[in-house]
Wavefront OBJ file of the C-alpha trace (Angstrom):
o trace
v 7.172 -9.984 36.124
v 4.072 -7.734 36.327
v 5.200 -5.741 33.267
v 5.947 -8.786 31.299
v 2.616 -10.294 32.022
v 0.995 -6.836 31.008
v 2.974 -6.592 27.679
v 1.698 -10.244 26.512
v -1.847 -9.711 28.432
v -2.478 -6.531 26.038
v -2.497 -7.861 22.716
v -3.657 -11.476 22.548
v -3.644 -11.787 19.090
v 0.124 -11.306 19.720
v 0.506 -13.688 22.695
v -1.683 -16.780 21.000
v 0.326 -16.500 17.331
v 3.511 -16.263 19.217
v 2.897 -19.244 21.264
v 1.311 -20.753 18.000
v 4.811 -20.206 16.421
v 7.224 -21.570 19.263
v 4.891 -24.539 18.561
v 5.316 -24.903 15.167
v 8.887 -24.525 15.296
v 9.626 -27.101 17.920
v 7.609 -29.699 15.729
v 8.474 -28.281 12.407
v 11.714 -25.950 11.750
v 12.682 -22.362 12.234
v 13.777 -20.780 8.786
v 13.782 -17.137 8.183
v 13.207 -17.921 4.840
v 9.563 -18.014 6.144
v 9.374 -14.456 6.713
v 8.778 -12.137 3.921
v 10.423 -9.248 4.921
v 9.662 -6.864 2.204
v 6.258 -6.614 3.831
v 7.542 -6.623 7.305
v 10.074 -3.359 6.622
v 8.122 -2.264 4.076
v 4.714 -1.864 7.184
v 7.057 -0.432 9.791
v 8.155 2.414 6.437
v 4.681 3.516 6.240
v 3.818 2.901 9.902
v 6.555 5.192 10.883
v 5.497 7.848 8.925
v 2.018 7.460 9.281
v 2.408 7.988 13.133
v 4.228 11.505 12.563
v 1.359 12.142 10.818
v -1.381 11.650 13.012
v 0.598 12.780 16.034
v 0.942 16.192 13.501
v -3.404 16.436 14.393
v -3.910 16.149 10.471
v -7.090 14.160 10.665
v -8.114 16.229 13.552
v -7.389 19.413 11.793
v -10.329 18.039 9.299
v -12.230 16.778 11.773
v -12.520 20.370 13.041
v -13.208 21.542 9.550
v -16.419 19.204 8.868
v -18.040 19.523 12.338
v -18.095 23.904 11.618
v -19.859 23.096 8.714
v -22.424 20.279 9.890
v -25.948 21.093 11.031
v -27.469 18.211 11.738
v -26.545 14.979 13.927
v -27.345 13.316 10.476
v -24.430 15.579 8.705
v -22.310 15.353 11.578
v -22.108 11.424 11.303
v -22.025 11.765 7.939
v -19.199 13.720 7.923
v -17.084 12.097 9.919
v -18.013 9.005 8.706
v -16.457 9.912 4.871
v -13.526 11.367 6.359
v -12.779 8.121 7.818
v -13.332 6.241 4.896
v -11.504 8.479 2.319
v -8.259 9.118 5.017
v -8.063 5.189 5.702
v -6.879 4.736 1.999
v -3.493 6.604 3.275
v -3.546 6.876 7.506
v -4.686 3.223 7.547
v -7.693 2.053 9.515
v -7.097 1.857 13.074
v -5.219 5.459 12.847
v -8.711 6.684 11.040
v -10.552 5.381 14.074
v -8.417 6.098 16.805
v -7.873 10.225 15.462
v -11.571 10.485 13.995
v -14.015 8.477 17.344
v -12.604 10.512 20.055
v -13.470 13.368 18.104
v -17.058 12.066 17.902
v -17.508 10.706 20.777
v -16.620 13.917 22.749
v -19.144 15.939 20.694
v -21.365 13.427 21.836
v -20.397 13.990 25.597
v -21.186 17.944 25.441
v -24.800 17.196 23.681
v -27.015 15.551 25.919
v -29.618 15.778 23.369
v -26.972 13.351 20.924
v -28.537 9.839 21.029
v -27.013 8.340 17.934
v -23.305 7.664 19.334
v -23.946 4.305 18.952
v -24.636 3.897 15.156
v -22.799 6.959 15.030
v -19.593 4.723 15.824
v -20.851 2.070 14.262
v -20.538 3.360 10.767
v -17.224 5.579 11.290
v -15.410 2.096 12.343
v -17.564 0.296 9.331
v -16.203 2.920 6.644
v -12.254 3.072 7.932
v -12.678 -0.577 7.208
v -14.047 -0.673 3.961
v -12.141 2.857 3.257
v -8.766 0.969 3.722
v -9.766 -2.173 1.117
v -10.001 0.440 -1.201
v -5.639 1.373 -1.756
v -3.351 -1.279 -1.433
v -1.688 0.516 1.185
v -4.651 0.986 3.234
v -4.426 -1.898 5.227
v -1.923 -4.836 6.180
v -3.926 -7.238 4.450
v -3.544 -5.287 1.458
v 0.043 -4.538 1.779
v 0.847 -8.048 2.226
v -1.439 -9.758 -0.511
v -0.621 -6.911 -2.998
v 3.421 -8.096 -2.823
v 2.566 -12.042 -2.320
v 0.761 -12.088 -5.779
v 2.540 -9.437 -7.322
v -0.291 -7.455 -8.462
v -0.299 -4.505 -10.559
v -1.765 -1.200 -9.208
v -4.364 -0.830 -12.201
v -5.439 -4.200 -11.586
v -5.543 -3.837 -7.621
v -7.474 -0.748 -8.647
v -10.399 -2.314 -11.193
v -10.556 -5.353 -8.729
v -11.613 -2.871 -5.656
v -13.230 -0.141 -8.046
v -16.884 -2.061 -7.494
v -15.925 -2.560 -3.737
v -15.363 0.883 -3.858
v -18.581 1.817 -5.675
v -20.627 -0.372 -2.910
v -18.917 1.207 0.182
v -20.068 4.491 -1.144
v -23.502 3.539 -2.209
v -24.088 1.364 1.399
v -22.724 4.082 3.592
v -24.793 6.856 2.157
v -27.705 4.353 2.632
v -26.676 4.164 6.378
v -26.639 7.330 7.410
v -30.011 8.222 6.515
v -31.337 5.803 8.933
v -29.843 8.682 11.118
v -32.664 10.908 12.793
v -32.254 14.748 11.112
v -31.957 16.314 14.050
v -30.556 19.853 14.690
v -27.348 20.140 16.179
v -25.382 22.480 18.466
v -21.913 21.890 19.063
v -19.516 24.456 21.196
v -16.442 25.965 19.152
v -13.276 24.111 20.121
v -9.958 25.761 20.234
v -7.329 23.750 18.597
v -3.634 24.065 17.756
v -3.224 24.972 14.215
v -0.399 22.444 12.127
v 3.092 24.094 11.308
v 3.017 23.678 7.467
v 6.905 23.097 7.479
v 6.448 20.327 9.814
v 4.328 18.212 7.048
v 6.871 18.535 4.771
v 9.328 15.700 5.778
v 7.018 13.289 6.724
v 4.424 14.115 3.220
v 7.828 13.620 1.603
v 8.632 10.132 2.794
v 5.112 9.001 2.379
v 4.880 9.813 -1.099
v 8.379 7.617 -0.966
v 6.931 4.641 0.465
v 3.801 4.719 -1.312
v 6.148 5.171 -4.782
v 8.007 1.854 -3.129
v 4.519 -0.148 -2.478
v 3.166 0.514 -5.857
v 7.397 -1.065 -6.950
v 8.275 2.651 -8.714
v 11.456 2.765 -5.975
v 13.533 0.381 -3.786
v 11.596 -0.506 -1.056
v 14.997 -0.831 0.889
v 15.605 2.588 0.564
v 12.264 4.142 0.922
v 11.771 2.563 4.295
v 15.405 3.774 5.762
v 14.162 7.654 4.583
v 10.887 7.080 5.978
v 12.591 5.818 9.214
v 14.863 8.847 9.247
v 12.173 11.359 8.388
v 10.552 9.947 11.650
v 13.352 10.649 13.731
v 14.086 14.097 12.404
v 10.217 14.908 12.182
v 9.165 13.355 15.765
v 11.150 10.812 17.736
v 8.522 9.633 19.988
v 6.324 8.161 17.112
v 8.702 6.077 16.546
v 8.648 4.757 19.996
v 4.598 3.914 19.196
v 4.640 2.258 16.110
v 2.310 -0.621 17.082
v 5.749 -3.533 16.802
v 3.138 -5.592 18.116
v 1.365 -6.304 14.725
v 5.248 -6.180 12.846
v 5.657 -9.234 15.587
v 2.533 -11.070 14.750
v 2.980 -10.944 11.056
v 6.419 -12.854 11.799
v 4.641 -14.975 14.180
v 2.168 -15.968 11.487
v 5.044 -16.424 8.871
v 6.472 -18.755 10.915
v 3.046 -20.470 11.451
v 1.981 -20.932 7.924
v 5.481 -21.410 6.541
v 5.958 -24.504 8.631
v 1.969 -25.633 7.972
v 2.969 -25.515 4.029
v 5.549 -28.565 4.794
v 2.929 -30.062 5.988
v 1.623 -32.608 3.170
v -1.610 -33.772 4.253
v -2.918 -30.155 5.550
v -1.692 -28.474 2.216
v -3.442 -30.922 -0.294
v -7.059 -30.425 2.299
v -6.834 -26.337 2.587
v -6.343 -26.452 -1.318
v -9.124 -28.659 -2.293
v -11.330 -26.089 0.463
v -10.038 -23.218 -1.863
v -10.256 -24.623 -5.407
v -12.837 -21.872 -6.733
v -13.453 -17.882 -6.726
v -16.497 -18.819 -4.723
v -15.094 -20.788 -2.266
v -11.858 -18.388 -1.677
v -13.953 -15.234 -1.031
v -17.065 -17.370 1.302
v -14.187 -19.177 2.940
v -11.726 -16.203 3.852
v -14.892 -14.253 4.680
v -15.776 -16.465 7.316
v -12.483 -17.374 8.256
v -12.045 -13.431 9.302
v -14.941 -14.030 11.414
v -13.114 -15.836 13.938
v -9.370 -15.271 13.602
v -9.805 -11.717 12.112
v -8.584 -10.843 8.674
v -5.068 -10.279 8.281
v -4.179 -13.348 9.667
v -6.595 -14.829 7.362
v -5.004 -13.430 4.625
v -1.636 -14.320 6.011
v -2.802 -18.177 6.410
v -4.791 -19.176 3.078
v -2.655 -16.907 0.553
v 0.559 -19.408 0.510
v -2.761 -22.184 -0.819
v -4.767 -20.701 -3.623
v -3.831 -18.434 -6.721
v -7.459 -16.899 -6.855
v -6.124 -14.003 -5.340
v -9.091 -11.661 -6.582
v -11.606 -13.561 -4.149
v -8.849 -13.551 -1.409
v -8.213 -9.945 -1.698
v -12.176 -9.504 -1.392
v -12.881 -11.704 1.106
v -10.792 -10.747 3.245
v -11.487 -7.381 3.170
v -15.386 -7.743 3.401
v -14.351 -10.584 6.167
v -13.278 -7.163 8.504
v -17.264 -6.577 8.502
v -18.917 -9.035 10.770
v -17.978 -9.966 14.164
v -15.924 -7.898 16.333
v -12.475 -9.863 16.150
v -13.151 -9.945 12.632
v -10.784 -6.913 12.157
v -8.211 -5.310 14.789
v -9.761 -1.575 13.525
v -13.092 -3.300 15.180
v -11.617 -3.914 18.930
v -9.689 -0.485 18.533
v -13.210 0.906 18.164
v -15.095 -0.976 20.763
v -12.049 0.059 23.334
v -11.882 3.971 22.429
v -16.058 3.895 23.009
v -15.861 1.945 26.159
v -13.278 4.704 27.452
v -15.687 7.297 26.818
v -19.150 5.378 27.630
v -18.431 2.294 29.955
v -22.081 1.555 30.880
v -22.873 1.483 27.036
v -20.431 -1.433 25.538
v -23.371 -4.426 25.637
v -25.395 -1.754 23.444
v -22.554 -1.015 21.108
v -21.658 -4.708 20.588
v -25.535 -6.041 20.108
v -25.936 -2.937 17.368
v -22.461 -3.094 16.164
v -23.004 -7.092 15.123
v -26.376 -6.315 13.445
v -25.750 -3.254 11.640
v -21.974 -4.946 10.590
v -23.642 -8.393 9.704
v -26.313 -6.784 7.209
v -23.030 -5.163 5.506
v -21.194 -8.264 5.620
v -24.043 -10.561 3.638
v -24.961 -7.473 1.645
v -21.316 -7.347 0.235
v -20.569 -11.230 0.306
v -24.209 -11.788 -1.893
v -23.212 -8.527 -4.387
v -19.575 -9.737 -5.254
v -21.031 -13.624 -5.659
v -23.791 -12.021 -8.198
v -21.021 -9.927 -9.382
v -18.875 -13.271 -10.452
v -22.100 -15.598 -11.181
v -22.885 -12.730 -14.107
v -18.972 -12.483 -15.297
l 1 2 3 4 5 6 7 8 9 10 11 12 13 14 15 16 17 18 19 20 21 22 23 24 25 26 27 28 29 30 31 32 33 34 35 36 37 38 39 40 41 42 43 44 45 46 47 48 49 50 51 52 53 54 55 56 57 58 59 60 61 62 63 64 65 66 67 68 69 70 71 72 73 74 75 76 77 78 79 80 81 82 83 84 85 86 87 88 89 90 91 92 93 94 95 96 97 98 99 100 101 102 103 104 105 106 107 108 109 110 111 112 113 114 115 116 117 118 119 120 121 122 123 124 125 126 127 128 129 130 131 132 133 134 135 136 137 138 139 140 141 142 143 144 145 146 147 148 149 150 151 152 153 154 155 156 157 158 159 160 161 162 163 164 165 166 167 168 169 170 171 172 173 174 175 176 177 178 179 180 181 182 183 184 185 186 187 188 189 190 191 192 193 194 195 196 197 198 199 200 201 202 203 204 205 206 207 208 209 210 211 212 213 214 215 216 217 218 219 220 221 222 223 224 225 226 227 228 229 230 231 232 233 234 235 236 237 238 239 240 241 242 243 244 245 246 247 248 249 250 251 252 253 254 255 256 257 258 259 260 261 262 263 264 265 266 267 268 269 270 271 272 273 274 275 276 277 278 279 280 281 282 283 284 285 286 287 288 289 290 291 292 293 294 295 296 297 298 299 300 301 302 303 304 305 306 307 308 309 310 311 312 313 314 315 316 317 318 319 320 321 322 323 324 325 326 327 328 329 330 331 332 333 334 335 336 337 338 339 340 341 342 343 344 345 346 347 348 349 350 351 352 353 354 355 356 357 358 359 360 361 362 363 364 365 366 367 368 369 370
């Protein structure tokens, strides 16, 4: 019984939309054809391989690289903090974050003289976010809104292109509220990566990325990527996060059963009748619920999937449930500096709520001048 109460105790996102589902299917009906299970296999494809990956120490390996070559604490956050944004397009953002912070926050730990590990984590978790709105693959929000509406690649890619744009411009902007200080970091020893061993796993994520973007059958790219897994490393399979796979059925379930529900589909579609009211309203939605199931419960109501795709995306800035990658964050840095979490939240909330308005007030110019 203790084990069982652990397992649902450790993800409550996972406990609460589960619960939320039984719920819904007891008053409503249970129908698979609820679940869209392209994007369910098609998350556990690239999950699986993404795993191999990071348990490979690729993102470390560059890690490694950039901290060699910085100088200064200001370069050193820098640094990491482009790596996270630029790998989340492809490793996803809570594999970014959970490879990358460590990294950081151990530096941090060997230089008492470091005092910027809390904006310092602030803006790597900040740019994995907005790194991972930038691909369609980047982020199971993404992934699932990119297949619900059918979108094109080179339209995903001119929608996001001035997200993109702003991410850059706001995180360079950031970091030079970072003191230049000199830094002095001791040489780390670490295990150099087998070139042979990227091979399989490379292979089958070029596959599932070729199946994402509809250029091969999904079906097939996600059994390969499965078996590259096993071949490559059979415990990464074991910690693919089937937590999230789970709540995206949960939340399937939910809104499947919500949209038989007359009177709540004819109020949520009058809410979401406009651009402007899609991308203020899934924003703020995030806020509370965080934003994949945001994306999972208004897309099935509105067709403005431009200001859905944004808003949910700039909806992962904000609070700290407003995205998973955030509470992945907040836990790695309370591992490594328990007495410090009340500091990390108060900045973390300020610093993430002057990029949240900043990007909600640019995209509402953006469409008021279109």
């Amino acid at each position: 019984m203790t084990n069982i109460r652990l397992f649902f105790r450790r993800d409550f996102l996972f406990t609460i939309s589960g619960l939320l589902a039984v719920i819904a299917c007891l008053i409503g009906r249970l129908s698979l054809d609820f679940i869209d299970f392209h994007v369910i296999f098609t998350l556990l494809g690239l999950m699986a391989v993404i795993k191999v990956l990071e348990r490979l120490g690729v993102l470390d390996y560059f890690a490694e690289k950039l901290i060699r070559v910085s100088r200064t604490n200001r370069s050193l956050i820098r640094n990491l903090t482009f790596l996270a944004f630029f790998s989340s397009m492809i490793l996803t953002n809570d594999i970014a974050i959970l490879t990358l912070l460590p990294v950081f926050l151990k530096i941090v730990q060997k230089t008492p003289q470091f005092k910027e590990k809390v904006i310092g984590t602030t803006l790597i978790i900040i740019a994995a976010n907005l790194g991972s709105s930038c691909l369609p693959f980047g982020n199971p929000q993404n992934l699932y809104l990119f297949a619900f509406y059918q979108m094109s690649f080179g339209d995903f890619l001119v929608l996001l292109l001035p997200f993109f744009g702003l991410s850059i411009a706001a995180l360079l902007v950031a970091c030079q509220f970072i003191p230049n200080k000199q830094l002095k970091v001791l040489e780390q020893e670490r295990k150099a990566i087998e070139t042979k061993m990227l091979i399989l796993p490379v292979a089958a994520m070029l596959i599932m990325i070729l199946s994402v973007l509809h250029l091969f059958p999904f079906q097939v790219a996600v059994v390969l990527a499965v078996l590259a897994a096993f071949f490559s490393d059979r415990t990464a399979l074991k910690e693919v996060d089937y937590r999230l796979l789970g709540t995206f059925v949960f939340f399937f379930l939910i809104v499947g059963n919500l949209g038989e529900v007359a009177g709540f589909v004819t109020v949520i579609r009058a809410m979401l009748g406009s651009f402007t009211s899609v991308l203020f309203s899934s924003a703020l939605i995030s806020q509370v619920i965080s934003n994949v199931p945001a994306a999972l419960l208004l897309a099935p109501f509105t067709q403005e999937a431009q200001a859905l795709v944004l808003g949910v995306n700039i909806g992962g800035l904000g609070t700290l449930i407003a995205s998973l990658a955030n509470l992945i964050g907040y836990k790695v840095f309370a591992v490594y500096f328990v007495n410090e979490k009340k500091e990390l939240i108060t900045n973390f909330s300020k610093i993430n709520g002057i990029f949240l308005v900043s990007f909600l007030l640019f995209f509402y110019l953006l469409y008021l001048i279109k």
